[in-house]
N, C-alpha and C positions, 0 to 999 in steps of 0.2 A: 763430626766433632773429634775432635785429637785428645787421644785420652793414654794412658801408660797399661803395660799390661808383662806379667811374665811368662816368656815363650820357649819352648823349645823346637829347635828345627830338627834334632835327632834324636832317637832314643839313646839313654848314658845314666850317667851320676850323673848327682845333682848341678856337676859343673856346665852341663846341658843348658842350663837354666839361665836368662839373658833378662833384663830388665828395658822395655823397647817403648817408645813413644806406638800409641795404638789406635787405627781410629775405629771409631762407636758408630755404627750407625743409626739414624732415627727408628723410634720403632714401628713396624710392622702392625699390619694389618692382627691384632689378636695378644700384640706386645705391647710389655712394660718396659722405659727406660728406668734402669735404676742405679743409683750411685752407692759406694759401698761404702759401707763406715767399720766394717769390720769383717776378714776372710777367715772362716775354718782350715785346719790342717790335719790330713787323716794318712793314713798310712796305704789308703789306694791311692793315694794321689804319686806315692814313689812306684805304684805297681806300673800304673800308667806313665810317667817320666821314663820308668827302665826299659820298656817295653813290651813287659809281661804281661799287658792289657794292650789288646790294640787300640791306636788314634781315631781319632773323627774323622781325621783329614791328615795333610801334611805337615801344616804347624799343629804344635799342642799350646793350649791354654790350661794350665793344670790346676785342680781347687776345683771341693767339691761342695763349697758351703759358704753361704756368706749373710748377713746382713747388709741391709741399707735403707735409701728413701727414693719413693715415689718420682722422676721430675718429670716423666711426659709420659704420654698415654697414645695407643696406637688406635686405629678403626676399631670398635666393635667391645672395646674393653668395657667389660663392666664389674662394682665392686671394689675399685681402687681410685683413688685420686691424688693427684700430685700433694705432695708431703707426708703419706703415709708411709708408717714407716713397716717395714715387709720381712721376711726372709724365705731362704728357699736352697733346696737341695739337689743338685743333678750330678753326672759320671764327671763334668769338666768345668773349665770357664771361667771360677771364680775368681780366679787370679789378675785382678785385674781391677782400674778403678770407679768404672762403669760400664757396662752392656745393656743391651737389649735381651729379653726372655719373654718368653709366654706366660700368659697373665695364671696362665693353668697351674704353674708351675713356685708359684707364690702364695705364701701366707702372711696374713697382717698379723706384728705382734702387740700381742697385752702392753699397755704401758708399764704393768710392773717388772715386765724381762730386757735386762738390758739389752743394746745392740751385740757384746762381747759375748757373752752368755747366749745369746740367739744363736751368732755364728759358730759357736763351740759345739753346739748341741742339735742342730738340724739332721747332720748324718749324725750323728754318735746315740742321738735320744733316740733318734726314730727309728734306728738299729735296735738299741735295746727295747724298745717297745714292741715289737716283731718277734722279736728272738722269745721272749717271755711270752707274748700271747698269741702266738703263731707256730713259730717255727717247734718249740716244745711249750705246749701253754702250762706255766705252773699252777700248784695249787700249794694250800696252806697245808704245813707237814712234811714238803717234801726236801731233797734232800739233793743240789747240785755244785758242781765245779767250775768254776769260771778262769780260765789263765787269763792273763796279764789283766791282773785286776785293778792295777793303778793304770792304768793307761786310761783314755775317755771314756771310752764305753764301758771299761771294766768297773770304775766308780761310779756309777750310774747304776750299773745292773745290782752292785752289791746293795746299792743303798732302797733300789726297787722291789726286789728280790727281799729283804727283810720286810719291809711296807707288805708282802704277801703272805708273810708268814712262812718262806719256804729259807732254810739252811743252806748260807752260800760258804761255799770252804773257796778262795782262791787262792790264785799262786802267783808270784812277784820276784823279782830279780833284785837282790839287797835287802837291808836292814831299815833303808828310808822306806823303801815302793813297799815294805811289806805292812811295817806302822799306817803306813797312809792307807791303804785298800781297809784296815784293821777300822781306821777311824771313820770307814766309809760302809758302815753295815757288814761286814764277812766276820762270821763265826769264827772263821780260821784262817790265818792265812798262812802258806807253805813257802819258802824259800829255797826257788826250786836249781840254787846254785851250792845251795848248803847238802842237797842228796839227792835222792830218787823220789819226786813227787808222789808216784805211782804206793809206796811204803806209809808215806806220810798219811795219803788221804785214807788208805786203809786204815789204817790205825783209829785218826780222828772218825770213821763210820762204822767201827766196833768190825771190819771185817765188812762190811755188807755192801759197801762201793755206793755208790750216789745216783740217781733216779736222770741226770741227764749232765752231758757235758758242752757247755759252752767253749768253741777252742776258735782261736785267728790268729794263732801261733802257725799250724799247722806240721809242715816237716817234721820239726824237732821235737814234737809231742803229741800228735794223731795215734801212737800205740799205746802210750800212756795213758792216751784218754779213754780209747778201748780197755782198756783193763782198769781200769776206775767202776767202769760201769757195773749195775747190778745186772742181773737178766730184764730182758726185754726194754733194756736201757737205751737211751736218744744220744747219740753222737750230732754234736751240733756244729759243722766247719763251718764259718763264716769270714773266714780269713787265712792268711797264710802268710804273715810278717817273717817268719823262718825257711820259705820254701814253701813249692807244690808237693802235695801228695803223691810222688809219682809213682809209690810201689803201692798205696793200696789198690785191695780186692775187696770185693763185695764179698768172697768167702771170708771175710778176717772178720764178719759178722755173726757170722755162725756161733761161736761160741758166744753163748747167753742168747742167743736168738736177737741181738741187736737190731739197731734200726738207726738210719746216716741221713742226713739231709744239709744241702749245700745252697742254703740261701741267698740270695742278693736284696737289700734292701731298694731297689726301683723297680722290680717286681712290688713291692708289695706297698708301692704308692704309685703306682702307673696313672691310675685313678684320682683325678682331682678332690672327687669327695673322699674318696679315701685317705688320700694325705691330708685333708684339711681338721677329718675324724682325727687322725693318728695323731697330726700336731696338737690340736685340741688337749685332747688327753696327756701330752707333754708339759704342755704349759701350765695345766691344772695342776699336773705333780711339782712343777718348778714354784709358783705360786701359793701352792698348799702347803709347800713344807716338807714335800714326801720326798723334795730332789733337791740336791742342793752343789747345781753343777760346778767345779771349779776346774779352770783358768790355770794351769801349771805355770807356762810361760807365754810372751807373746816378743815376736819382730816385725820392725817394718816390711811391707809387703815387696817392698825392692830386694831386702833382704832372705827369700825364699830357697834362697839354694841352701844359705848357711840353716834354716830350719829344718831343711830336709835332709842335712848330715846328723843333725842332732837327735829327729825322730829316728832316723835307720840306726842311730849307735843307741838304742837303746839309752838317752838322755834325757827324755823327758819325762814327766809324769803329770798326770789329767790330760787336761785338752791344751793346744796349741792356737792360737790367733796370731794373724801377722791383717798388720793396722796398715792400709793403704794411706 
């Protein structure tokens, strides 16, 4: 079946990006065909376009999150039936306005979460859901830093991260992204174009630095985050939207006796029951009132290059959908 989809033939900017008649084919022994009613937009999806992330293959299909519905069923599937409506997260692919995927790979959504809010939050929730009860699990009391706290994740985490009882200070670029992270659970938020973050956050923790840092900035503020820390403090990289770390050392831990961990969220849903767990408990928090995801902007999903000039210029805030 002939379906549309956005490719790149080279690694570049976003001008890479080509909007191409695609075809789909039936699915597989173990697959779901699904049509999309709405794509996520995450800022690994520019790592992979640049080339910073290697390809699957020759072409890229980039997009790493999407909604949709149910329309055919491969050998062996079970637990889904056409017109269910699903979502699901992987490294590629979603860019596009239906594929074929493994059924492994799919969760059916609540009817109270819409298709928009699905696609927003499949990587970005189930990042923050890791990063909190995994990668540094919090606890009520304590005390961390989250950069780019208006961005998907970072409204998520702020508003998660209070539901736990644990003090989120974040940091944000302007006077809009700072109010918004503000209005989204963070004790504090720092404007970290107004000074030196590293001054601010001391101040706001009387001196005593914060129990772990949340960073996917990287480059431009990996020593920052180090020196935020208290002793025996969690340095948490899970990104790098500024740049790779390429001068740190494992000795730049030493001081407070630190401790670094460099996550990827498909590690820690490899596991079909494990993601289906982790979604679970996303949906509960969207549902229950404890999350309350939003939607910054959205384009059409022809239009993906021009979205992915505007996440890399630092112009969006929340999450990103581009509507096929």
């Amino acid at each position: 079946m002939m379906e549309h989809a956005i490719i790149a033939r080279d690694p570049g900017g976003p001008e890479v990006l080509d909007w191409v008649d695609w075809h789909v084919h039936p699915p597989e022994d173990g697959e779901v065909l699904v049509r999309h009613t709405a794509v996520g937009l995450n800022f690994i999806d520019t790592y992979f376009r640049s080339g910073l992330y290697p390809w699957p293959g020759d072409i890229l299909i980039p997009g790493g999150e999407a909604a949709g519905v149910v329309e055919a069923l491969g050998e062996g599937v079970e637990g889904f039936a056409v017109g269910d409506r699903v979502a699901y997260t992987t490294p590629n692919g979603a860019c596009c306005t239906a594929r074929a995927i493994p059924a492994d790979r799919l969760v059916r959504l609540p009817d109270a979460v819409p298709d928009e809010i699905a696609a927003s939050v499949m990587l970005k929730g189930l990042t923050a859901h890791y990063l909190i009860h995994d990668s540094f699990p919090v606890r009520d009391g304590q005390t961390v830093l989250v950069h780019a706290a208006a961005g998907g994740v970072g409204l998520l985490l702020g508003q998660w991260l209070k539901a736990r009882g644990v003090r989120a200070i974040g940091t944000a670029g302007g006077a809009d992204k700072v109010a918004l992270a503000r209005a989204h659970g963070y004790d504090a938020v720092i404007d970290y174009r107004a000074g030196d973050f590293v001054d601010a956050v001391m101040a706001a923790t009387d001196g005593n630095g914060v129990d772990a840092v949340y960073d996917s900035v990287g480059r431009d503020t990996w020593r920052g985050s180090l020196a935020c820390l208290k002793k025996r403090g969690m340095f948490v990289n899970f990104g790098q939207s500024s740049g790779t770390l390429d001068e740190f050392r494992i000795s730049d831990l030493a001081k407070g006796s630190l401790s670094a961990t460099r996550p990827v969220l498909f590690d820690f849903i490899a596991d079909p029951q494990e993601l289906r767990s982790r979604a679970a408990d996303l949906f509960a928090a969207i549902t229950g009132g404890i999350l309350t995801p939003r939607v910054g902007q959205t384009w059409p999903l022809a239009d993906t290059a021009a979205a992915h000039r505007a996440l890399e210029g630092r112009q969006t805030t929340g999450a990103s959908v581009l509507q096929p």
